[in-house]
N, C-alpha and C positions, 0 to 999 in steps of 0.2 A: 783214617789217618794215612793213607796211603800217599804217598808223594809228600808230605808232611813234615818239617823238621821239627822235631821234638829235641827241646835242653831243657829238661824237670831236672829242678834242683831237692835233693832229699827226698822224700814217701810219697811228693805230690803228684805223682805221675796223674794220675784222674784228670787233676785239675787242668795240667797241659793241654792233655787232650778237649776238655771240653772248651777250652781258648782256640787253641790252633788247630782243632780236627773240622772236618768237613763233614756238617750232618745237619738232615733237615729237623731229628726229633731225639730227642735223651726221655728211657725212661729207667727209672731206678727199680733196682734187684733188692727187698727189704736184706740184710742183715741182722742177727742181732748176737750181739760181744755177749760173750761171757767173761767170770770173772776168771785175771790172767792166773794160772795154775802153778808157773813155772818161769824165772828170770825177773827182771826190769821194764821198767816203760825206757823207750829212748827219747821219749819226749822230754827235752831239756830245753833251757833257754839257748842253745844253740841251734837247736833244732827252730825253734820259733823264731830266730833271725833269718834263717836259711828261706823261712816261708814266707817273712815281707821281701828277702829280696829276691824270691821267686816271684811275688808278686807283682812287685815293680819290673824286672826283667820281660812280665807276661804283659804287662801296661806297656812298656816302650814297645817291646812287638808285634805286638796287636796293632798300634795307633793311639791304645786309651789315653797313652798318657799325652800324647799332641792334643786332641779333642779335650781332653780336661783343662788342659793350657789354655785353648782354645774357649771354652765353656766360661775361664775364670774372666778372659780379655771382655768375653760381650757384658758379664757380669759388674767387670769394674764400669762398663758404660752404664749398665742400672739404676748403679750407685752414684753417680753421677744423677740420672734421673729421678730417682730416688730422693737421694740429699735435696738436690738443690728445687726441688719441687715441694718437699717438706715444708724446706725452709722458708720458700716463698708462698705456700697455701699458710703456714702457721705463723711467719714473718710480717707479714701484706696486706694477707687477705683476711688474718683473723680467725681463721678454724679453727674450731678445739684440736688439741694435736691429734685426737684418735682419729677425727674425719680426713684428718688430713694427710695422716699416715697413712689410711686403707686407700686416698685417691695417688698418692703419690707411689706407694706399692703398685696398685692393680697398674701404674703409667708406666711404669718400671718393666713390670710382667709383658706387656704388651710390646712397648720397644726391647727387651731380649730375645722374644719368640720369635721377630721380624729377623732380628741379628743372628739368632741362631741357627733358624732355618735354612738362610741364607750363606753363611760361614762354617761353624758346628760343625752343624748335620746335612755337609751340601750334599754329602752321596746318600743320605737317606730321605730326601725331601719330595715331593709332591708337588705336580704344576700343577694338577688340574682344583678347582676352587674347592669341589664338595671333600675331597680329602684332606686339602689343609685348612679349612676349616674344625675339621673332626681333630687333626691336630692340636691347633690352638686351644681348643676344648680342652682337650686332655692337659695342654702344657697350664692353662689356667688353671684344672682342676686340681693338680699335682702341686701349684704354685700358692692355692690356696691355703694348703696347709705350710707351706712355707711364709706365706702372710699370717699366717695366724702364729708362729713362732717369732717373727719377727715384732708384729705387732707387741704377742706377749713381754718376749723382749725388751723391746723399749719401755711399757709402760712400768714391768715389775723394775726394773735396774732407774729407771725414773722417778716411779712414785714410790717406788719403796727405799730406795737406796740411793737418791739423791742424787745419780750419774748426771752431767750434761746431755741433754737428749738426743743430739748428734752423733755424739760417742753410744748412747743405748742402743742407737737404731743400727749402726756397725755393727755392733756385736751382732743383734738380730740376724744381718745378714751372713754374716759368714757362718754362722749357726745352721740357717739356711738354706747354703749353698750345696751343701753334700748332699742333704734329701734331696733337694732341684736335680742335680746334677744325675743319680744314681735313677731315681723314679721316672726322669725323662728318658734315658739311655734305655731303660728297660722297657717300657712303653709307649711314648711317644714318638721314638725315632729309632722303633728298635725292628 
C-alpha cells in the first residue's frame, strides 16, 4: 500500500486495500469470532449504507464503475442482436422459439465478446490468436450459463405466466447481466 491513497469509509479498511493496494497474491490468516462477551454490535443500518457507498466510491476509483457502464453500452447492442434475431428466426423463419432463442443468444454472445474486447477490456485484451481465442472460450463458457438463465426466463414467464415473449426474454437478460458482467471481470479479462 505504499504510495497508495487510502479513503475507507467505516470497518472496511481490508477492503480498500485489496481495491487500491498493489500486490501480486492475497492469502488469508483463518480467524475465528467467538461469542461477543461484552457491549454491542455496531452493525446497524448505518453502518450497512456506509458499506455500498464505500462500495460505489471503490467502483468509481478503481474504473469499475466506467467498465460496467461500458459492459452495459455493448450489452444493449446484444439485445439488439438478441431481439431482433429472435424475432426474425421466430417471426420469418418459423423456429420453435427455443431453437430460436439459443441461435439468437449464442449470435448475441459472439457480437459482445467482439465488442467487448475491443472497448470493455481494451487494457486487458490479447493480439495474438491462440490467447483470444481461449478468451472467447471462457467468455462463451460463462455466457452459457447466462443462456441458460435467460433461455429459463423467457420460457417459464412465457409458458407459464403468459408474458409476451419479447418482454420474457428482457427480463432474461438483465437477469443475466450481472453473472456475465461479474464472471468475465474475474476470469476472462481478469
Amino acid at each position: 500500500i505504499d504510495g497508495v491513497r487510502l479513503e475507507p469509509t467505516g470497518y472496511k479498511i481490508l477492503l480498500e486495500i485489496l481495491v487500491q493496494g498493489r500486490f501480486r497474491k492475497v492469502a488469508e490468516v483463518p480467524y475465528v469470532f467467538r461469542t461477543r462477551e461484552k457491549g454491542e454490535s455496531k452493525l446497524n443500518s448505518r453502518q450497512q449504507i456506509e458499506y455500498l457507498k464505500h462500495l460505489y466510491s471503490l467502483m468509481r476509483r478503481s474504473g469499475e464503475l466506467v467498465r460496467f457502464a461500458k459492459f452495459c453500452l455493448v450489452g444493449i447492442s446484444g439485445v439488439a442482436v438478441n431481439e431482433g434475431l429472435l424475432w426474425l428466426l421466430s417471426h420469418f423463419a418459423g423456429l420453435a422459439l427455443p431453437l430460436a432463442s439459443v441461435i439468437s443468444i449464442e449470435s448475441s454472445i459472439i457480437s459482445n465478446f467482439i465488442l467487448n474486447d475491443l472497448f470493455t477490456f481494451r487494457d486487458k485484451r490479447y493480439s495474438d490468436l491462440k490467447p483470444k481465442l481461449r478468451q472467447l472460450a471462457k467468455f462463451n463458457l460463462i455466457s452459457l450459463i447466462g443462456l441458460a438463465v435467460n433461455l429459463g426466463t423467457l420460457l417459464l414467464l412465457t409458458d407459464v405466466f403468459g408474458l409476451y415473449y419479447l418482454v420474457s426474454n428482457l427480463i432474461g437478460i438483465a437477469i443475466a447481466t450481472i453473472w456475465n458482467y461479474l464472471a468475465n471481470s474475474w476470469w476472462t479479462w481478469k
